[in-house]
C-alpha positions in Angstrom: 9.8 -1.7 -11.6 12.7 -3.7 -13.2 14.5 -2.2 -16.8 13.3 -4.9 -18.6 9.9 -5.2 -17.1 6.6 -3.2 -18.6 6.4 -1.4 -15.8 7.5 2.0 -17.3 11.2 1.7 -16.7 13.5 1.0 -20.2 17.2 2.2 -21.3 17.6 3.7 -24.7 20.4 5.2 -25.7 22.0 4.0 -22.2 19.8 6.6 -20.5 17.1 5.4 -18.3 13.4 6.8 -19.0 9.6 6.3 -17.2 7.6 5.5 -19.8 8.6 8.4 -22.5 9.9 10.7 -20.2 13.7 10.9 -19.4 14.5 10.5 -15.3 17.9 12.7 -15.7 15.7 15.8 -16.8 13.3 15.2 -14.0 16.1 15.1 -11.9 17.2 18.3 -13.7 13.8 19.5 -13.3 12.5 18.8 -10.0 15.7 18.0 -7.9 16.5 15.0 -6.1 15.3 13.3 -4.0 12.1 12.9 -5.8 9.3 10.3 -6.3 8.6 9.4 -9.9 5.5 7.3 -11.1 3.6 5.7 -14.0 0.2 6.4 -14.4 0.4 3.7 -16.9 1.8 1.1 -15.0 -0.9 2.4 -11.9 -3.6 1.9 -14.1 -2.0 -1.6 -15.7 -1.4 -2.9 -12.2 -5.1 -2.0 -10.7 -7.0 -3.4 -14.3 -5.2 -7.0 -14.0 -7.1 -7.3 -10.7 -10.0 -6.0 -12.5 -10.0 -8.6 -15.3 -8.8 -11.7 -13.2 -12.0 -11.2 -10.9 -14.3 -10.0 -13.7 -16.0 -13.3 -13.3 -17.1 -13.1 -10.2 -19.0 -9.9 -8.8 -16.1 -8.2 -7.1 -15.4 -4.9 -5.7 -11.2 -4.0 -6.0 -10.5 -1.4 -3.3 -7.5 0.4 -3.4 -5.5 0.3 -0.3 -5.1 4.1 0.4 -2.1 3.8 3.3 0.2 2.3 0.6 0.2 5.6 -1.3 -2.1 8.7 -0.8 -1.3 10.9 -3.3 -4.1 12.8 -4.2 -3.3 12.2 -8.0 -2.8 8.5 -7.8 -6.3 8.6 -5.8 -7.7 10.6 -8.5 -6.4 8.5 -11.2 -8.0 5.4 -9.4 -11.3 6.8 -9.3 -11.8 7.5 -12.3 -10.3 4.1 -14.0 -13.6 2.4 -11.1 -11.7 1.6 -8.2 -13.4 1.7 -4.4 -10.9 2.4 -1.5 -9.8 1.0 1.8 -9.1 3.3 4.5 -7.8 3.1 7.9 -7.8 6.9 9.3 -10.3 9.9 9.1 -7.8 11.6 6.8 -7.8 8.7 4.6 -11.2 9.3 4.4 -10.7 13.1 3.8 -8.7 12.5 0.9 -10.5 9.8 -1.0 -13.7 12.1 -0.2 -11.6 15.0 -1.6 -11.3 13.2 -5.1 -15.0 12.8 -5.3 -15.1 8.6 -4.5 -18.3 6.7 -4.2 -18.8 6.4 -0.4 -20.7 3.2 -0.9 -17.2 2.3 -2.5 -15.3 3.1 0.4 -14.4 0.3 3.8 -13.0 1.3 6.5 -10.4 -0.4 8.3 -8.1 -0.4 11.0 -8.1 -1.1 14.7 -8.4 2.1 16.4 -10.7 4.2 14.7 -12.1 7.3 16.8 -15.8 8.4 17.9 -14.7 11.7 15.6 -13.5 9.4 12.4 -16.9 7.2 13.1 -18.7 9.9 13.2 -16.8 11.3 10.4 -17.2 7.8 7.9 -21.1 7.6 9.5 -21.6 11.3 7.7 -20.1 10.0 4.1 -22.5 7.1 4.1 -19.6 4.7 3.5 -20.1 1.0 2.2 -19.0 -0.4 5.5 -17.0 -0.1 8.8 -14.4 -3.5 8.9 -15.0 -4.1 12.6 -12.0 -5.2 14.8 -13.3 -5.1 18.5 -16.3 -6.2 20.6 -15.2 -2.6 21.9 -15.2 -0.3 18.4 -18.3 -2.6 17.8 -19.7 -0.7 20.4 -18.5 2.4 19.6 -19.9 2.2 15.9 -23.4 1.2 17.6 -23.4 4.5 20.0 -22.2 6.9 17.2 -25.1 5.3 14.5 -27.7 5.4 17.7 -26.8 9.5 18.1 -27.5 10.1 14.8 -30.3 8.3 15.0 -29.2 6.4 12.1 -27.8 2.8 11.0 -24.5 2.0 10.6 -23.0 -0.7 8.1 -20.7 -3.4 9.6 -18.0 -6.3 9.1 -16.2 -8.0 11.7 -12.9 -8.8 10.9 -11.7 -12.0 12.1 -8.9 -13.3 12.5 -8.5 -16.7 10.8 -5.1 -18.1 12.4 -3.5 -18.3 8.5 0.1 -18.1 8.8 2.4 -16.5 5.7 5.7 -16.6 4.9 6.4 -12.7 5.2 8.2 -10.1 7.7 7.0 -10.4 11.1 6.2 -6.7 11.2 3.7 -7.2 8.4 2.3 -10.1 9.5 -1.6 -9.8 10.7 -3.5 -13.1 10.1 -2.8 -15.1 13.5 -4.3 -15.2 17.0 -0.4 -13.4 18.4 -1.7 -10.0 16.4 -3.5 -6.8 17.4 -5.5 -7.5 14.7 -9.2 -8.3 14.7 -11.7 -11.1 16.2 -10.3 -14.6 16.9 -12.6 -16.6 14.9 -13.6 -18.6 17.5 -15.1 -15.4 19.5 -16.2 -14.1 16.0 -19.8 -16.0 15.8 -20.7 -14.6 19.5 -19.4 -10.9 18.2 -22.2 -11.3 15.1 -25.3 -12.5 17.4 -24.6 -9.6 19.7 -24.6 -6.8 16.6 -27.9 -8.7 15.1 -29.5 -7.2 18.4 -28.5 -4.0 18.2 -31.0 -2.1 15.6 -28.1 0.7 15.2 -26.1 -2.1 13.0 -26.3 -3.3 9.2 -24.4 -6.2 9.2 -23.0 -7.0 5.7 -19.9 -9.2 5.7 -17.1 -10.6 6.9 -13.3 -9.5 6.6 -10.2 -10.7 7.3 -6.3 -9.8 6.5 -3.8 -11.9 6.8 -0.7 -9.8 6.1 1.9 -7.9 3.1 3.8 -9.1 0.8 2.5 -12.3 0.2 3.6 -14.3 -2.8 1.8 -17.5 -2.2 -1.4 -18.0 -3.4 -2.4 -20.8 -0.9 -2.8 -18.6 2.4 -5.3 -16.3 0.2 -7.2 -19.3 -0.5 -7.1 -20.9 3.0 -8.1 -17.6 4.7 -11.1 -17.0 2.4 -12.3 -20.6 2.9 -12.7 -19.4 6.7 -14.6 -16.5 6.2 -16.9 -18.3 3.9 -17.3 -21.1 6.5 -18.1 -18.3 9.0 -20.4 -16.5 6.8 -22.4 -19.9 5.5 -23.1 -20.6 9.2 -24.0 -17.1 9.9 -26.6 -17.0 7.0 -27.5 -20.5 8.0 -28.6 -19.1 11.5 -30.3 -16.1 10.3 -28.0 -13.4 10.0 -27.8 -11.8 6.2 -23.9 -11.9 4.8 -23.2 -10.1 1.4 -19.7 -9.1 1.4 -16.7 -11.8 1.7 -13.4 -9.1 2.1 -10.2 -10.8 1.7 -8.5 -7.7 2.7 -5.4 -7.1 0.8 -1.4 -8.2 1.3 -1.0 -9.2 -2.5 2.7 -9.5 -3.1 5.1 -7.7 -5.8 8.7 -8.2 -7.0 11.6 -6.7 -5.2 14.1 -8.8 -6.6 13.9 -12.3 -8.2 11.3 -13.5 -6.0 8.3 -15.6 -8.0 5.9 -13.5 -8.6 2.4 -14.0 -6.9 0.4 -16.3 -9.5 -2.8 -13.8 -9.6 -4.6 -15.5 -12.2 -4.2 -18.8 -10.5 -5.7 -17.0 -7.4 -8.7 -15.9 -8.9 -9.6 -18.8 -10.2 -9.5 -20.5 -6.8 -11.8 -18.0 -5.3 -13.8 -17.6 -8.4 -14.2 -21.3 -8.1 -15.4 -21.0 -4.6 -17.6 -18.2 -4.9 -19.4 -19.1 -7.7 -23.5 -20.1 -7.2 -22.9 -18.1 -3.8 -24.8 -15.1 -2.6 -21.5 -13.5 -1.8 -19.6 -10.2 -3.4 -15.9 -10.0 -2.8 -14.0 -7.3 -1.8 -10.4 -7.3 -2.0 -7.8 -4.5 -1.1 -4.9 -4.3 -3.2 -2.3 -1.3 -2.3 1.4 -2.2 -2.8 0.2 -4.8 -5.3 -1.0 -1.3 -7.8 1.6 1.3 -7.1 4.6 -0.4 -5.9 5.6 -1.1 -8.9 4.8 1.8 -10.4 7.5 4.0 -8.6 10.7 5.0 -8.1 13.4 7.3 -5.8 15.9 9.0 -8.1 18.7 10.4 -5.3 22.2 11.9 -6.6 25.5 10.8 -5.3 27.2 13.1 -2.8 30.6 11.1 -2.3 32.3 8.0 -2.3 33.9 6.7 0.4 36.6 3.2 0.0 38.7 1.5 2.3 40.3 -1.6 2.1 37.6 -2.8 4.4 34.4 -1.8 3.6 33.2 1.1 0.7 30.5 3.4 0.8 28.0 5.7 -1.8 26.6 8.7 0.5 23.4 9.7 -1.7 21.5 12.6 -0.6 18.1 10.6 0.3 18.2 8.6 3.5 15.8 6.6 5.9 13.5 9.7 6.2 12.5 9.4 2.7 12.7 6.0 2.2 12.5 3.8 5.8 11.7 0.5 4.1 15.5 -0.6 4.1 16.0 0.2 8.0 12.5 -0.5 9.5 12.6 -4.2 7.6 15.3 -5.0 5.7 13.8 -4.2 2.8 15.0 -5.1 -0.7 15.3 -2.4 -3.3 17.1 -2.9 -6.6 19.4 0.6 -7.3 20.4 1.6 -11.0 22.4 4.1 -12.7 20.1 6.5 -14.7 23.0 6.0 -17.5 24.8 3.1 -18.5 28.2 2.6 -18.6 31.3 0.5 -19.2 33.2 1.5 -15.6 32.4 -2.1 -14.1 30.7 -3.2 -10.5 32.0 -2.6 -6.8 30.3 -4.0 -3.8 29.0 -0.8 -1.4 26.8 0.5 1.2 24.1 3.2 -0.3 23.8 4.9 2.9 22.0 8.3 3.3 22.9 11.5 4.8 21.3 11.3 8.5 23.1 10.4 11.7 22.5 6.9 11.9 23.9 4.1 11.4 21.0 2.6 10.2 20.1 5.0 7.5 21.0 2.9 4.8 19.5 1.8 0.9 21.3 -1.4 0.5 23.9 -2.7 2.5 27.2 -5.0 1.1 25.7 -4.8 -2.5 27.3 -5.1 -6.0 26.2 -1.8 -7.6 27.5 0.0 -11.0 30.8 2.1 -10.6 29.7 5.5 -9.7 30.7 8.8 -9.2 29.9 12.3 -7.0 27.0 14.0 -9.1 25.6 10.5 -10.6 22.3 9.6 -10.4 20.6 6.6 -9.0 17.1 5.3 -8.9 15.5 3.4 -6.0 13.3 0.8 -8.3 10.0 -0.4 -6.7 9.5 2.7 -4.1 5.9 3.5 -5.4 4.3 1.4 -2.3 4.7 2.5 1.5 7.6 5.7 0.7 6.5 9.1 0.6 3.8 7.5 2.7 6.1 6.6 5.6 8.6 9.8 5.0 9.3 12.0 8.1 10.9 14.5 8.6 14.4 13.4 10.9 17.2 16.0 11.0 14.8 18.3 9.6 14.9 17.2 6.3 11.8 18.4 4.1 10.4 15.4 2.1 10.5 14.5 -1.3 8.3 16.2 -4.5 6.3 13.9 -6.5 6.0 13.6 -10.3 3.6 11.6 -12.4 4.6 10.6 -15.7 2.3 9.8 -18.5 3.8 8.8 -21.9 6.2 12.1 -22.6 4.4 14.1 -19.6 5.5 14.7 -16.7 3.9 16.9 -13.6 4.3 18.0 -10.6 2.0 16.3 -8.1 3.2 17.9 -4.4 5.6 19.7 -4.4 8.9 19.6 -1.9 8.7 21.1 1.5 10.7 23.4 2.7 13.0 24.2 6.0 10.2 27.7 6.4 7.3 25.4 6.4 8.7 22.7 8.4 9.3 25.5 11.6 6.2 27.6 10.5 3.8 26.1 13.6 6.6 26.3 15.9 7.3 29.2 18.4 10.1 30.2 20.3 
């Protein structure tokens, strides 16, 4: 969500708005820390994946764990969008803002009899499978209901890409999913169950991926499993690619999207197949930012610091991976650079924004924005030191709302007793 990007963000008049809505009165407003999206740049980020697949039949699921604001769900829903899931309260949200169930896949490795049961109830589009164990599971749950349940297995292809380890999923090292070469076994054995639908096959490789090639090399395995499960008898509609779609934190090249759909439209085409993908970060991270206010400034002839008053509890991104985030003054001014930490208020050392970075001149009471935060922040928010979490705002054009308001210290020790 760069200044001079469309994404929402633009000086004028050396004041920093989101879309037509000026980010010092939100701050004003709604106090700081707080969360500030587009809806426009939401719903420009999830209609580019939209129109590059619009040749191909396609189903764009929305990654729900990247952000799970009930508005941005909303928002999704109405503008077409199916959903990826990974909890039962995932589920209970997307459910909550009315989604097609036979838009909705459900993912992740440890699903519970209670969120089967749960996603069994909704009549969901299909469980993404990730265990001869949970394939079980699904089986049993479908078989008390006396009902059938609709699968993928999610293999894993062995597709390496250039990201952080801790969001790497795609190779044989990972918790995640089927090795490919146990996959074909997995599918024979839920053919003979009657409790099981099969209807595709899945696979993720990882986040943040900026190359198109791995995309492409990953969905050429899943086809070639699917082809030789169709070949043998077993019925394969669905070809998810999972998500991992790659945004710009800095000056990285930006993942070539059109060139990407026209590799898999080009290998889909004359198929029986429907792909699924399941962009997250890729439509919201963008689309949102962290405005925080400086509390003091430290300098030293060694090393200089900005103490802002929102830390690693309301944005981990920085600590838990090194994270990139690009911080700006809300106004513009003539004061110069220094090189600082933006560190945050908690007691740790690691509770940092940016470290050793060449930021505007600032002072106690300015305001900064944390660009790009829309993806994996509130999300991942705790509450450490007892710190309630941030509100939310969406911004459309001159409007702004409230869309959760901030906690506070009451509700945070409400379920507790002495």
């Amino acid at each position: 969500m760069q200044p001079s990007s469309n994404n929402g963000l633009e000086y004028r008049a050396g004041n920093l708005f989101c879309e037509d809505a000026s980010l010092e009165s939100l701050a004003r407003q709604y106090g700081t820390p707080l969360y500030v999206y587009s809806q426009s740049a939401i719903l420009e980020n999830f209609h580019a994946f939209v129109r590059n697949l619009s040749q191909v039949p396609s189903l764009v699921c929305y990654s729900v764990k990247a952000n799970s604001n009930l508005s941005i769900l909303h928002l999704l829903r109405e503008a077409g969008s199916g959903f990826d899931i990974v909890s039962g309260g995932e589920l209970s949200r997307v459910l909550k803002v009315r989604a097609a169930p036979q838009k909705i896949v459900f993912s992740g490795v440890g699903k519970t009899e209670s969120e089967v049961d749960a996603a069994l109830a909704a009549g969901i589009l299909m469980f993404n499978v990730e265990s001869a164990g949970e394939l079980n599971l699904v089986a049993s749950r479908a078989r008390h209901r006396n009902g059938c349940a609709p699968v993928s297995i999610r293999i894993n292809p062995d597709v390496e890409a250039e990201t952080h380890p801790y969001i790497s999923t795609g190779q044989t090292i990972h918790k995640f999913g089927v090795p490919k070469e146990d996959a074909v076994e997995l599918y024979h054995h839920a053919a003979s169950l009657r409790e099981l639908e099969i209807r595709g096959v899945a696979c993720h490789i990882g986040s943040q991926i900026l190359d198109v090639d791995p995309f492409l090399k990953a969905f050429d395995e899943i086809k070639g499993l699917a082809d030789g499960l169709r070949a043998s008898g077993i019925p394969i509609e669905h070809l998810d690619l999972g998500g991992g779609f790659g945004i710009r934190y800095a000056d990285e090249a930006p993942l070539e999207l059109d060139r990407l759909a026209s590799g898999l439209e080009a290998r889909i085409r004359g198929t029986p197949y429907r792909l699924v993908v399941e962009p997250g970060r890729a439509i919201v991270g963008s689309a949102g930012l962290l405005l925080t206010r400086v509390l003091y400034v430290k300098r030293s002839p060694h090393k200089n610091f900005v103490v802002v008053d929102c830390g690693m509890n309301d944005l981990v991104r920085p600590a838990l991976y090194g994270s990139f985030h690009e911080i700006v003054p809300l106004r513009q001014g003539s004061n110069g650079m220094f090189r600082a930490d933006v560190v945050g208020p908690l007691c740790e050392t690691g509770d940092f924004l940016a470290q050793d970075r060449e930021i505007a001149e600032t002072q106690p009471g300015d305001l900064l924005a944390i660009l790009t935060a829309g993806a994996y922040g509130y999300v991942l928010a705790s509450n450490y030191n007892t710190r309630p979490r941030p509100a939310e705002v969406m911004v459309y054009q001159s409007h702004a709302r409230l869309v959760r308001q901030r906690e506070t210290v009451e509700e945070l020790i409400a379920r507790e007793s002495l």
